[in-house]
PDB file of N, CA, C and O in Angstrom:
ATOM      1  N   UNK A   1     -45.635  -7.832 -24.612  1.00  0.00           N
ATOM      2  CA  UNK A   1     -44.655  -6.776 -24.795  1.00  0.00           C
ATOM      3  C   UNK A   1     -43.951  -6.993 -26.135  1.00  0.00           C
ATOM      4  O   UNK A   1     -43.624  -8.123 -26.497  1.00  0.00           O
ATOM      5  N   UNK A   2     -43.682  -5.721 -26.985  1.00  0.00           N
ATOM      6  CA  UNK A   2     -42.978  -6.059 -28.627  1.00  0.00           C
ATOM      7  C   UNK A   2     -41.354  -6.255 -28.081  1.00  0.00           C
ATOM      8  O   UNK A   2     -40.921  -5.906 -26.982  1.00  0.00           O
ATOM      9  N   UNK A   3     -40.653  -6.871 -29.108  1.00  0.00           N
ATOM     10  CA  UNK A   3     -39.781  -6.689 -28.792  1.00  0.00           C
ATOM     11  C   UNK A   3     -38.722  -5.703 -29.002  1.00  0.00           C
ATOM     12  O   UNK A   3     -37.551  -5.804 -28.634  1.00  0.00           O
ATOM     13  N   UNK A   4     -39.388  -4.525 -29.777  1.00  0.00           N
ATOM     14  CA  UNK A   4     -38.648  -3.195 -29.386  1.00  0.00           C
ATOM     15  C   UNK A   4     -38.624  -2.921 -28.187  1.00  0.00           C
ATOM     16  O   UNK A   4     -37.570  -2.578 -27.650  1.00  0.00           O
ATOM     17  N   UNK A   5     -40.113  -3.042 -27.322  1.00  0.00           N
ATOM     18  CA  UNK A   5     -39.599  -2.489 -26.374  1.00  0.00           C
ATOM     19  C   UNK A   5     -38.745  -3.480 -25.412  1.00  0.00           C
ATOM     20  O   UNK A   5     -37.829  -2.949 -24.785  1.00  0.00           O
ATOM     21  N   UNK A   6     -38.892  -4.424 -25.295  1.00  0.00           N
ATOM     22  CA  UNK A   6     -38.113  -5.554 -24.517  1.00  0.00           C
ATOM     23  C   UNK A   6     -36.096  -4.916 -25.125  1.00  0.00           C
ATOM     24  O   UNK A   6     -35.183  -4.935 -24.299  1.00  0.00           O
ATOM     25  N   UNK A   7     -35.904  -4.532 -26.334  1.00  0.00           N
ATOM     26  CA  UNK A   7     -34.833  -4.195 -26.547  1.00  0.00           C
ATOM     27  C   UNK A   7     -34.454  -2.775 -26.020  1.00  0.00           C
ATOM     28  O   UNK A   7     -33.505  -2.437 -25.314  1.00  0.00           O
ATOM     29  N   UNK A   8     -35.348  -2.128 -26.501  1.00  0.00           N
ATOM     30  CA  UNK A   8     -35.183  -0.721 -25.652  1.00  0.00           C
ATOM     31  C   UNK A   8     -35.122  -0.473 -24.098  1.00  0.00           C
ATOM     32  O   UNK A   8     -34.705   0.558 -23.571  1.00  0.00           O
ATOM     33  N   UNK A   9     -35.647  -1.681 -23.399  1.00  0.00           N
ATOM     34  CA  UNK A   9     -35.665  -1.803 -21.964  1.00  0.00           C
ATOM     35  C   UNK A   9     -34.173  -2.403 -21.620  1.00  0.00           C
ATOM     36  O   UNK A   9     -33.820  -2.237 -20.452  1.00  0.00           O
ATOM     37  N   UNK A  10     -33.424  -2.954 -22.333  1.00  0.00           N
ATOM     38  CA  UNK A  10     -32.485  -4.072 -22.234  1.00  0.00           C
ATOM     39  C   UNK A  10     -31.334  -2.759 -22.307  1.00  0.00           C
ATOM     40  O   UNK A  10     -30.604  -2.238 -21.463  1.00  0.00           O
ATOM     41  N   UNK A  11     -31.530  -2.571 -23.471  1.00  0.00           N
ATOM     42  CA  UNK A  11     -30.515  -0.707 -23.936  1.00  0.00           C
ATOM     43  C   UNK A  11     -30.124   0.013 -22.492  1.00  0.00           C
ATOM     44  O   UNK A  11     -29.031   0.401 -22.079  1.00  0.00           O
ATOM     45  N   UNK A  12     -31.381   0.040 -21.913  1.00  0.00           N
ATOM     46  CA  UNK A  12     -31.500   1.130 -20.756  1.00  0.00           C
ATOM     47  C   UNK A  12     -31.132   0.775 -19.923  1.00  0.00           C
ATOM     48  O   UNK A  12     -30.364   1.522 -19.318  1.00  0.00           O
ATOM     49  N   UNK A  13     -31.436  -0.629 -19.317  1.00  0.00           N
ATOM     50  CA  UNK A  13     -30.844  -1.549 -18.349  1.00  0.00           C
ATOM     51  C   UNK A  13     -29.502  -1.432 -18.181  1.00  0.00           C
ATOM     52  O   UNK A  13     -28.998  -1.240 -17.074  1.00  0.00           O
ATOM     53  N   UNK A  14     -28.577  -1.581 -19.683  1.00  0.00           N
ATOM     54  CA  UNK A  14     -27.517  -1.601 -20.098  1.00  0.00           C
ATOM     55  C   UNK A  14     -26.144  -0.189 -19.537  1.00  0.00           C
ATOM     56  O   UNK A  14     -25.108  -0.037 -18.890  1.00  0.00           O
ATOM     57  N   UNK A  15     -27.151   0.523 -20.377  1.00  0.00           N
ATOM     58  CA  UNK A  15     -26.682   2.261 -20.266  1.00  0.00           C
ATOM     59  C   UNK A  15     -26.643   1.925 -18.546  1.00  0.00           C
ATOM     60  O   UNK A  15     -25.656   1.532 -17.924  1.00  0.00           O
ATOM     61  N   UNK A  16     -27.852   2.170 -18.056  1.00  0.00           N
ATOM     62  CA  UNK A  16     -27.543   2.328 -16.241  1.00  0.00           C
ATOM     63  C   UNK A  16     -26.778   1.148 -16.052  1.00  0.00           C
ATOM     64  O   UNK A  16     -27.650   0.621 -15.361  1.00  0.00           O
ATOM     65  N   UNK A  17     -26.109   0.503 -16.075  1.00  0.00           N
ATOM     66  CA  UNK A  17     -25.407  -0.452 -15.183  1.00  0.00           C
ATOM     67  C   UNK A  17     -23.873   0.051 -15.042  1.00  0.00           C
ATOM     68  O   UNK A  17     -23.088  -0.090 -14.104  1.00  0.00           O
ATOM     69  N   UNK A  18     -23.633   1.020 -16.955  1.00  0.00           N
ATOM     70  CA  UNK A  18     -22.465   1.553 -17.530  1.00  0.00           C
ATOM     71  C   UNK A  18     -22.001   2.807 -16.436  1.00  0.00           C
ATOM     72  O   UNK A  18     -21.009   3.198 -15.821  1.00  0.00           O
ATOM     73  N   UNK A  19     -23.122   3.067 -16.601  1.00  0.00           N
ATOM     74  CA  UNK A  19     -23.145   4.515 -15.809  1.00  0.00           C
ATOM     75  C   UNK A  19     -22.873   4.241 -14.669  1.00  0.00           C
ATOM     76  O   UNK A  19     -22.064   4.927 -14.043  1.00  0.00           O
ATOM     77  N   UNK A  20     -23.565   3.032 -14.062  1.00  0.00           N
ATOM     78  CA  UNK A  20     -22.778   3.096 -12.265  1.00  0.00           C
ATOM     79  C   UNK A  20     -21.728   2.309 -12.024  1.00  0.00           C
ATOM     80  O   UNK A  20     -21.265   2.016 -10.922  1.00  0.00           O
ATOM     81  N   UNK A  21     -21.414   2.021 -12.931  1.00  0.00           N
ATOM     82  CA  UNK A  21     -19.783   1.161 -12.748  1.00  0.00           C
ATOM     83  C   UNK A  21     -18.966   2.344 -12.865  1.00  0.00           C
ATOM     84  O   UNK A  21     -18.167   2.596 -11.963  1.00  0.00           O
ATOM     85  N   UNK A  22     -19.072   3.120 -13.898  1.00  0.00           N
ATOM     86  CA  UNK A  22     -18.262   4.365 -14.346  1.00  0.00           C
ATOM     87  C   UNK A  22     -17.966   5.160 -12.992  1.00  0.00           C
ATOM     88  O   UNK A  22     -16.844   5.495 -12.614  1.00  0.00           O
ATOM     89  N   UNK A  23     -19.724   5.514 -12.022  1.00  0.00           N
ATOM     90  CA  UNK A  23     -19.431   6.662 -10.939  1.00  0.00           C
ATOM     91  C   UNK A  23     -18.567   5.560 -10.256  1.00  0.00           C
ATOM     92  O   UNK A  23     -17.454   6.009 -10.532  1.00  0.00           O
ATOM     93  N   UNK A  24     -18.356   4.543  -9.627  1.00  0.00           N
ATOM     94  CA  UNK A  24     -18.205   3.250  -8.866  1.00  0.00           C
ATOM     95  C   UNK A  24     -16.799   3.658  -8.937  1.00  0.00           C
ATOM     96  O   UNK A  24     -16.067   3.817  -7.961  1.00  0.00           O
ATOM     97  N   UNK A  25     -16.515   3.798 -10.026  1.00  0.00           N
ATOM     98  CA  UNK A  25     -14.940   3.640 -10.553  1.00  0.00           C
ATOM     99  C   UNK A  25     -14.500   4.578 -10.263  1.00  0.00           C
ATOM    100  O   UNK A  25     -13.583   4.596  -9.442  1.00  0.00           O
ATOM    101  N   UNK A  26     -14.885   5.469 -10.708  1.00  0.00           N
ATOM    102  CA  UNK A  26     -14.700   7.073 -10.523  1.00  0.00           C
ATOM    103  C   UNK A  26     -14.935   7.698  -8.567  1.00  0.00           C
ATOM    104  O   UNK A  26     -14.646   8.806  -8.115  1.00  0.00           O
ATOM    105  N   UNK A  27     -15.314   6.944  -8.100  1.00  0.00           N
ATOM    106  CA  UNK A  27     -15.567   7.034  -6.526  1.00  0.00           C
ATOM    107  C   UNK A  27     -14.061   6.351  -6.016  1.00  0.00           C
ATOM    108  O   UNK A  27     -13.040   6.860  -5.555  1.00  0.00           O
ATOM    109  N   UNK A  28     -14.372   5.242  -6.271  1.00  0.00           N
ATOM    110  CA  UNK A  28     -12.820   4.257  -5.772  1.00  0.00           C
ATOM    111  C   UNK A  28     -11.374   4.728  -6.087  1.00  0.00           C
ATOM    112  O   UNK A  28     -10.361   4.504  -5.425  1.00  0.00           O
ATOM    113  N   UNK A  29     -11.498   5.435  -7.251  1.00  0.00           N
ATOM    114  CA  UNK A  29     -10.135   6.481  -7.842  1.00  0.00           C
ATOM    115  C   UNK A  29     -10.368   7.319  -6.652  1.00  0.00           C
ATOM    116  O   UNK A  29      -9.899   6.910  -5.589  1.00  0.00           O
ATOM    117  N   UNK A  30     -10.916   8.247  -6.665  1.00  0.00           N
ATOM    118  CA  UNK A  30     -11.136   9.265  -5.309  1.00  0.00           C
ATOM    119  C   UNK A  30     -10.627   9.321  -4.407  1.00  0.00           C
ATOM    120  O   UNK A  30      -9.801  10.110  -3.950  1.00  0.00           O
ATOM    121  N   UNK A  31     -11.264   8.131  -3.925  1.00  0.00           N
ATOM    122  CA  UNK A  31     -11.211   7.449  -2.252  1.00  0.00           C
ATOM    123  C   UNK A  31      -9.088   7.394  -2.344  1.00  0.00           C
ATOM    124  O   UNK A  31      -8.160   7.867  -1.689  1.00  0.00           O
ATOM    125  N   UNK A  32      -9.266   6.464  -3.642  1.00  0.00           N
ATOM    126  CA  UNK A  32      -7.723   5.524  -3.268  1.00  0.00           C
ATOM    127  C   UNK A  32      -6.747   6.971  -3.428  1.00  0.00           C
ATOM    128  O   UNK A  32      -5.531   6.802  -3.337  1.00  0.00           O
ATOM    129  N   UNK A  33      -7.277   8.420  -3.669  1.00  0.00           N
ATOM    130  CA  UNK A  33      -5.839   9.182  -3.108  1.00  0.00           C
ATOM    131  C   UNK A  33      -6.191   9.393  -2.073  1.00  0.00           C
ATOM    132  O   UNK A  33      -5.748  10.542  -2.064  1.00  0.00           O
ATOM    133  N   UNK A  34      -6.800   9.253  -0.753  1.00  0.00           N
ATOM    134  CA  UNK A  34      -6.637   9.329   0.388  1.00  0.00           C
ATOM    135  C   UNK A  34      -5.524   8.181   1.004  1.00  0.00           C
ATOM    136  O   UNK A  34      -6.124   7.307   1.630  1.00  0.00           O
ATOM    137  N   UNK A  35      -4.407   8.032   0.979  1.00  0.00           N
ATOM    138  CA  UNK A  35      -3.248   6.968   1.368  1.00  0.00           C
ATOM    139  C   UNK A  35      -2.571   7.233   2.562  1.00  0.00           C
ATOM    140  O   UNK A  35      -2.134   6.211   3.090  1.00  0.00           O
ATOM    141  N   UNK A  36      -2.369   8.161   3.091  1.00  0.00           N
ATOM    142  CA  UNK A  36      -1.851   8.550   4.463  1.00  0.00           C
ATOM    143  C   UNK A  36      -2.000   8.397   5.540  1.00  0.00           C
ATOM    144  O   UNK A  36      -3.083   8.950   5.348  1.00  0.00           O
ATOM    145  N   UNK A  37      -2.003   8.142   6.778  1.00  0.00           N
ATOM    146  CA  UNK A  37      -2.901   7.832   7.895  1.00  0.00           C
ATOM    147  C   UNK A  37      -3.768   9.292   8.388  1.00  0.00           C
ATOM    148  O   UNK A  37      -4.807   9.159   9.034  1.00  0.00           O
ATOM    149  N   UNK A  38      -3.352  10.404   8.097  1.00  0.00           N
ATOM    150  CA  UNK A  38      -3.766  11.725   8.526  1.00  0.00           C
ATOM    151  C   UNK A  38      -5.105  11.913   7.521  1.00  0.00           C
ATOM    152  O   UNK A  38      -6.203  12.368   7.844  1.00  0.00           O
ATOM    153  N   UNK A  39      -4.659  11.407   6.159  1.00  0.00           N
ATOM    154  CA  UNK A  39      -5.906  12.061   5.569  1.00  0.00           C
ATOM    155  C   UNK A  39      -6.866  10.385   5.404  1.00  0.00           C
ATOM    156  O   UNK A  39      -8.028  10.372   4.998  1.00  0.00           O
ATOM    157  N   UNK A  40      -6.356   9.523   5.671  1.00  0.00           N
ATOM    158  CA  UNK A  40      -7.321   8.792   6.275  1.00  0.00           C
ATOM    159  C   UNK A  40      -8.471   9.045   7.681  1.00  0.00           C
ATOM    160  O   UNK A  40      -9.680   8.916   7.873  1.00  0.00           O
ATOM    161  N   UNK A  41      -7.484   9.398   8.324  1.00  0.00           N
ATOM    162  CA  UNK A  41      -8.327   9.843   9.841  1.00  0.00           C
ATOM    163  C   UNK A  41      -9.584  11.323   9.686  1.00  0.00           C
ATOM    164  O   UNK A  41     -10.388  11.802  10.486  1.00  0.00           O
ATOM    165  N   UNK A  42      -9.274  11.608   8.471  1.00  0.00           N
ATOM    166  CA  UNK A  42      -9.634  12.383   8.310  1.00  0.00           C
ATOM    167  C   UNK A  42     -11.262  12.298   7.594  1.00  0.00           C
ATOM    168  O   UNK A  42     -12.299  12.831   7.987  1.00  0.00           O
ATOM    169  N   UNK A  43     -11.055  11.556   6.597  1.00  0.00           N
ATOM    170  CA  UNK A  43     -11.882  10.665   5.912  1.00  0.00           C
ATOM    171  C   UNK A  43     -12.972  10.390   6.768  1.00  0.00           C
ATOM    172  O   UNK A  43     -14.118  10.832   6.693  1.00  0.00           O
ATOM    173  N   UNK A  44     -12.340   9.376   7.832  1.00  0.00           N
ATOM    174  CA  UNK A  44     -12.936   8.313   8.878  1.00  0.00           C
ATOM    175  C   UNK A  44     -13.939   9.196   9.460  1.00  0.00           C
ATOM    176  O   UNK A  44     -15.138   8.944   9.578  1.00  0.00           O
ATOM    177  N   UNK A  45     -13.259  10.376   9.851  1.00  0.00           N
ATOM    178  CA  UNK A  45     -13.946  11.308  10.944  1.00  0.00           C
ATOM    179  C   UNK A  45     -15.090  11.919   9.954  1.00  0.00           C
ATOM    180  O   UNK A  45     -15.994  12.543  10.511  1.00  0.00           O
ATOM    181  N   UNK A  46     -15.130  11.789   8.496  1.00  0.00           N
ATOM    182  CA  UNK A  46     -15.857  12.565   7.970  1.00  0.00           C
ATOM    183  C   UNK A  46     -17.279  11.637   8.158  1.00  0.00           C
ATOM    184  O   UNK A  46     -18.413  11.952   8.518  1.00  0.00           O
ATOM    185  N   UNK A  47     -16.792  10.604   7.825  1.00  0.00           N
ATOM    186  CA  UNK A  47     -17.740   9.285   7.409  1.00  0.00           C
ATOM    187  C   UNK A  47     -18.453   9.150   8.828  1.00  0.00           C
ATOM    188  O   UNK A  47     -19.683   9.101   8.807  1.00  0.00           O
ATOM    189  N   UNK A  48     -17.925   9.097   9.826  1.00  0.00           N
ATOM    190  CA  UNK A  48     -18.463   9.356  11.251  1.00  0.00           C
ATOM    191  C   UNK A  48     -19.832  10.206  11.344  1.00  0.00           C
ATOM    192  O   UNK A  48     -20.835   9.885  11.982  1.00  0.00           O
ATOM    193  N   UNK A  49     -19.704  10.998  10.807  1.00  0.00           N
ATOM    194  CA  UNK A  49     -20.626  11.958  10.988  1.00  0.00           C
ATOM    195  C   UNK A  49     -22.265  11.566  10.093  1.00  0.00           C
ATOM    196  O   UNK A  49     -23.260  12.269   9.914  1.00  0.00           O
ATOM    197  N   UNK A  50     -22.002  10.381   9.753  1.00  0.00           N
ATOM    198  CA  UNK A  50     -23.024   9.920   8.306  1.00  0.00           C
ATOM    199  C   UNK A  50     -23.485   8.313   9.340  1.00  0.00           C
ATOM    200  O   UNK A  50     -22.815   7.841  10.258  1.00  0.00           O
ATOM    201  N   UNK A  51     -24.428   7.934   8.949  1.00  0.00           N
ATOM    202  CA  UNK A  51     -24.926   6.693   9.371  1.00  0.00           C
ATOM    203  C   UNK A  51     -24.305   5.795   8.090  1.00  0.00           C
ATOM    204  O   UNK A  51     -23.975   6.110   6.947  1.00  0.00           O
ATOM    205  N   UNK A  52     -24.306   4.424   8.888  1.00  0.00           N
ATOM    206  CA  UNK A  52     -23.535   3.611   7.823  1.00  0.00           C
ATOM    207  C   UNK A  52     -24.344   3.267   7.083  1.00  0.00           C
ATOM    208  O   UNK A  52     -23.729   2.936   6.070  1.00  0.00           O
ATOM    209  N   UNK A  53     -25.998   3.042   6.841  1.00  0.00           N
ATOM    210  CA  UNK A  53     -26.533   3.363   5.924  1.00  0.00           C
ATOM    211  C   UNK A  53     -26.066   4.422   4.524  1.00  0.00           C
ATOM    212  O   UNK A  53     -26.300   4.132   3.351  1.00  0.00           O
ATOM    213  N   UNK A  54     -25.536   5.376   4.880  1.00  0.00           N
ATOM    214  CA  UNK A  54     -25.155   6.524   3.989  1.00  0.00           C
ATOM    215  C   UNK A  54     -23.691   6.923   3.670  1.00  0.00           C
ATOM    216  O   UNK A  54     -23.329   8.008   3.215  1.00  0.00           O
ATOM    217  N   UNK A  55     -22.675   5.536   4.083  1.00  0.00           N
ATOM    218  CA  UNK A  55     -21.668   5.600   3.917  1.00  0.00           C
ATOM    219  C   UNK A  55     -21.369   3.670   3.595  1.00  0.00           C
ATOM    220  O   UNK A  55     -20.368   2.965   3.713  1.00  0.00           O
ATOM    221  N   UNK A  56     -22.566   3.435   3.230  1.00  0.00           N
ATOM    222  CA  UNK A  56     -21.825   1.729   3.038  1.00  0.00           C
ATOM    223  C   UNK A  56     -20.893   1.569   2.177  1.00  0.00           C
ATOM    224  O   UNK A  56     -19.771   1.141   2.449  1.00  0.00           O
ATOM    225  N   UNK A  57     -21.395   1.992   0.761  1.00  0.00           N
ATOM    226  CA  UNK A  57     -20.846   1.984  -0.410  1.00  0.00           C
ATOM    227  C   UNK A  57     -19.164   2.717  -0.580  1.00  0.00           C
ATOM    228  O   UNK A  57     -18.388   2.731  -1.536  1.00  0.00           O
ATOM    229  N   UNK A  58     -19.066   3.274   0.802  1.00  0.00           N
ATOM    230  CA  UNK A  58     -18.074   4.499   0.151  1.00  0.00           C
ATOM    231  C   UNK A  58     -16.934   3.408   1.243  1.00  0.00           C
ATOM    232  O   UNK A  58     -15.825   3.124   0.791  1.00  0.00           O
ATOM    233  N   UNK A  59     -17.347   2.897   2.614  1.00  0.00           N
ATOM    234  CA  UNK A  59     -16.873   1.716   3.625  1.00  0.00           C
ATOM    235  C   UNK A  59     -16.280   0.502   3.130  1.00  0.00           C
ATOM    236  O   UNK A  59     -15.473  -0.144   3.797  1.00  0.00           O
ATOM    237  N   UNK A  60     -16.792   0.062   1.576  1.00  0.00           N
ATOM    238  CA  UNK A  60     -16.583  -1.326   1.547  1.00  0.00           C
ATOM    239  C   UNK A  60     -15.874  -1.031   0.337  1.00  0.00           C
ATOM    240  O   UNK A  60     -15.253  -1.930  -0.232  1.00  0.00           O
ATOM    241  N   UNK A  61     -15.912   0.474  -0.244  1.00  0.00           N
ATOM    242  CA  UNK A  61     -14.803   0.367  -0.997  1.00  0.00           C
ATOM    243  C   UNK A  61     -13.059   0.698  -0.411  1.00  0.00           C
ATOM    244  O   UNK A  61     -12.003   0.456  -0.996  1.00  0.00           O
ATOM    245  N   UNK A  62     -13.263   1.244   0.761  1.00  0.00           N
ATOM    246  CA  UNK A  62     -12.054   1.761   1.621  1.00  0.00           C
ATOM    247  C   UNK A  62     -11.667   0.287   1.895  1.00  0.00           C
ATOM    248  O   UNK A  62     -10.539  -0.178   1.734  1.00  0.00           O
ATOM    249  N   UNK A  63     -12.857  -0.442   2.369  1.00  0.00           N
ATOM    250  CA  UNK A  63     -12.163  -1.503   3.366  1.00  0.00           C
ATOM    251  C   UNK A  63     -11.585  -2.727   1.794  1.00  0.00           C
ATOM    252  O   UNK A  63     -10.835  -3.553   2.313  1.00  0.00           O
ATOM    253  N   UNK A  64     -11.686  -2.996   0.445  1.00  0.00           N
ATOM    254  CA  UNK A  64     -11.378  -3.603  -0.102  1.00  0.00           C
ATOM    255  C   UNK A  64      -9.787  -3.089  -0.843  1.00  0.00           C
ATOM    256  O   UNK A  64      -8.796  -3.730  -1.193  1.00  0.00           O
ATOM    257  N   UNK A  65     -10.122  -1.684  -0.862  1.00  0.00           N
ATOM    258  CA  UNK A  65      -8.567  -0.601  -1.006  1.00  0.00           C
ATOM    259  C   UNK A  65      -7.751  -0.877   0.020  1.00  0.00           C
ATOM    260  O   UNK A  65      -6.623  -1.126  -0.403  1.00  0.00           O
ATOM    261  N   UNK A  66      -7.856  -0.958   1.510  1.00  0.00           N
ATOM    262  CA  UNK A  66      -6.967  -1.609   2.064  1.00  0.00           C
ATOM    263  C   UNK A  66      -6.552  -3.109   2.632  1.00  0.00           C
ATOM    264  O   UNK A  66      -5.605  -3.496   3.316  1.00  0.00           O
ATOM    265  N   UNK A  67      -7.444  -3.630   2.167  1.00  0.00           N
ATOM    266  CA  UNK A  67      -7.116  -5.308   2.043  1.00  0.00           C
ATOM    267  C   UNK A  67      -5.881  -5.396   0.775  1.00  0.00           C
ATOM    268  O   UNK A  67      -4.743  -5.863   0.719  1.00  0.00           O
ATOM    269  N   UNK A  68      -6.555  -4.862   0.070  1.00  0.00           N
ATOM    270  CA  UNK A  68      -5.256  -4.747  -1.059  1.00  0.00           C
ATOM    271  C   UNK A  68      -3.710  -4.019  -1.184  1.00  0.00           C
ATOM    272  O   UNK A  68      -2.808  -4.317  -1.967  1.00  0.00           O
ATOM    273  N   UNK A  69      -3.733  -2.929  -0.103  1.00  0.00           N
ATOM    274  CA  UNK A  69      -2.723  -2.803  -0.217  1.00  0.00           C
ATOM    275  C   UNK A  69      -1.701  -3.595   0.952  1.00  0.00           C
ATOM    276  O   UNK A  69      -0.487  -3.731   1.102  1.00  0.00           O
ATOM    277  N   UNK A  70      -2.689  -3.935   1.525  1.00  0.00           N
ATOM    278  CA  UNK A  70      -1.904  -4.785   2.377  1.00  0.00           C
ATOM    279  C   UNK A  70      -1.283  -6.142   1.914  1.00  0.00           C
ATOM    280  O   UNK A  70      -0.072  -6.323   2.037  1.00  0.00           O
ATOM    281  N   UNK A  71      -2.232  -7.248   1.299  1.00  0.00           N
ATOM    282  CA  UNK A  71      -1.400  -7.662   0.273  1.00  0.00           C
ATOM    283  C   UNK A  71      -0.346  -7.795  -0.520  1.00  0.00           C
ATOM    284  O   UNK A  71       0.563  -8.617  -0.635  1.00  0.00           O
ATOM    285  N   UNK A  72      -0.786  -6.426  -1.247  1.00  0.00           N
ATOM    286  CA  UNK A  72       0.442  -6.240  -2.144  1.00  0.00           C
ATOM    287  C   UNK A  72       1.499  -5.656  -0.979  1.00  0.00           C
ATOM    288  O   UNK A  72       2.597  -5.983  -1.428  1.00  0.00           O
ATOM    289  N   UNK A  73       1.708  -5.000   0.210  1.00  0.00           N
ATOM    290  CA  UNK A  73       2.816  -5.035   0.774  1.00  0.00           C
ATOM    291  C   UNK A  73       2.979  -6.149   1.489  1.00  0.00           C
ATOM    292  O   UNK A  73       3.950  -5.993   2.229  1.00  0.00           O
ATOM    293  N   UNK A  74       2.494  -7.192   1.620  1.00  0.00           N
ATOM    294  CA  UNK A  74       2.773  -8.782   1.900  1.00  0.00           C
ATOM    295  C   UNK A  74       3.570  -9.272   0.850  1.00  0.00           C
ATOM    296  O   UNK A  74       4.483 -10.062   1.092  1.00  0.00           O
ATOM    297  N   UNK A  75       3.312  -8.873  -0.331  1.00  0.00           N
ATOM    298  CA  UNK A  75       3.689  -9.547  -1.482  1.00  0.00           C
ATOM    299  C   UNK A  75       5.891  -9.033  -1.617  1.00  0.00           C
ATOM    300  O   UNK A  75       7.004  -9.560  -1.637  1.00  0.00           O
ATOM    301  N   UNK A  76       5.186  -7.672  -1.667  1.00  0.00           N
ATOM    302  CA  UNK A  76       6.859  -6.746  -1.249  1.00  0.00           C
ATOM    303  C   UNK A  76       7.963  -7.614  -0.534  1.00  0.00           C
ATOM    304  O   UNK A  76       9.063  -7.907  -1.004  1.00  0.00           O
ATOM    305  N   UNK A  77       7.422  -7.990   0.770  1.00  0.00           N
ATOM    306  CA  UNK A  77       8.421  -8.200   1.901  1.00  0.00           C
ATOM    307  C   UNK A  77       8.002  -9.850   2.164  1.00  0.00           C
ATOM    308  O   UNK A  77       7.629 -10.038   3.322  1.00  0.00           O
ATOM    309  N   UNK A  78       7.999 -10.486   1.712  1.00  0.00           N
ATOM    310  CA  UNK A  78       7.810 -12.240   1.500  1.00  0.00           C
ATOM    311  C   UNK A  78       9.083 -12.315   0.779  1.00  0.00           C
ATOM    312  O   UNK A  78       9.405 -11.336   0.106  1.00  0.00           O
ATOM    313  N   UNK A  79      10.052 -13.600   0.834  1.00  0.00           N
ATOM    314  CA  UNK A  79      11.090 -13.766   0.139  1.00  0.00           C
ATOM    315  C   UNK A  79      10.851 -15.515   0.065  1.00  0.00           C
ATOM    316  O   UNK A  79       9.982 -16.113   0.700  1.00  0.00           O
ATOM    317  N   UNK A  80      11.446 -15.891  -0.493  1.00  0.00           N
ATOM    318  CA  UNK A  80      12.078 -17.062  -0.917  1.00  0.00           C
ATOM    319  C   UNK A  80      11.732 -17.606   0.459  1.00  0.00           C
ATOM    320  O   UNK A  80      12.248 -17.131   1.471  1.00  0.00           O
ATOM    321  N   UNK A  81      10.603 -18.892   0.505  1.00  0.00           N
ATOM    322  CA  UNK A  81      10.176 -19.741   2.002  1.00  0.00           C
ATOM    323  C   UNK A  81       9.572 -18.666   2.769  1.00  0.00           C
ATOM    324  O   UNK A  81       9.357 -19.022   3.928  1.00  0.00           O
ATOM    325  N   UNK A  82       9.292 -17.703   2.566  1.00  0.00           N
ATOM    326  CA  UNK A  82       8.665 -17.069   4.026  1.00  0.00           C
ATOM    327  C   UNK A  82       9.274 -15.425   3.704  1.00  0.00           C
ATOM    328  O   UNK A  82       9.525 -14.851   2.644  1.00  0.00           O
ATOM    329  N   UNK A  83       9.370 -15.010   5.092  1.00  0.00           N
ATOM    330  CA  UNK A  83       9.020 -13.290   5.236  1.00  0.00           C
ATOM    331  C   UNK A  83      10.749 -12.988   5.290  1.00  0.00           C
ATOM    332  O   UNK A  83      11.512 -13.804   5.806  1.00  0.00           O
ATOM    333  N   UNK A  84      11.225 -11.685   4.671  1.00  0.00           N
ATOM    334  CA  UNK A  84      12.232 -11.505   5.318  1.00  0.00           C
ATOM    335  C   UNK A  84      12.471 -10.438   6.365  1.00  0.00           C
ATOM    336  O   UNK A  84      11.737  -9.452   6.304  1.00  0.00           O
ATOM    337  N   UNK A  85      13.556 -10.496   7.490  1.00  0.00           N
ATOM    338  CA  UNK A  85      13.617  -9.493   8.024  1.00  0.00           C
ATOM    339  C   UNK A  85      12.796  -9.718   9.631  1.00  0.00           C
ATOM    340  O   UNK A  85      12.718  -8.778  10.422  1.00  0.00           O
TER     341      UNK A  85
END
C-alpha cells in the first residue's frame, strides 16, 4: 500500500471519528434539555417502544447525564464534614 493512500485512509478515519463525536455531542445536548420528570417520562415511554438494541446509545447517554447531575447536586448540599440539613 503507498503511503498516500495509507494517509488518505488515516484523513478519512479521522474526518469519521470528527463527525461522530460532533452527532454524539450534538445528541447528548438534545437529550440533556429533557430535565423534568414529565418530559423525562416521556422520553422513557418513547424509548420503550424501541428495543434496547436501538436505543443503547441514546440509554447510556441519559444514564451518564443523570449520574452527573446527581453528583453535582451531592456536591450543592455536602457542607463542611458531611451533608447538611
Amino acid at each position: 500500500m503507498q503511503l498516500t493512500t495509507k494517509l488518505r485512509d488515516a484523513r478519512t478515519t479521522l474526518a469519521n471519528r470528527r463527525t461522530m463525536r460532533t452527532a454524539h455531542r450534538r445528541l447528548a445536548d438534545e437529550l440533556a434539555s429533557f430535565r423534568s420528570t414529565a418530559e423525562r417520562a416521556e422520553l422513557d415511554h418513547l424509548l420503550a417502544r424501541h428495543s434496547n438494541e436501538e436505543t443503547e446509545v441514546i440509554r447510556a447517554i441519559l444514564y451518564r447525564q443523570d449520574v452527573a447531575r446527581q453528583q453535582t447536586s451531592e456536591r450543592r448540599t455536602a457542607g463542611l464534614g458531611g451533608y447538611l440539613g
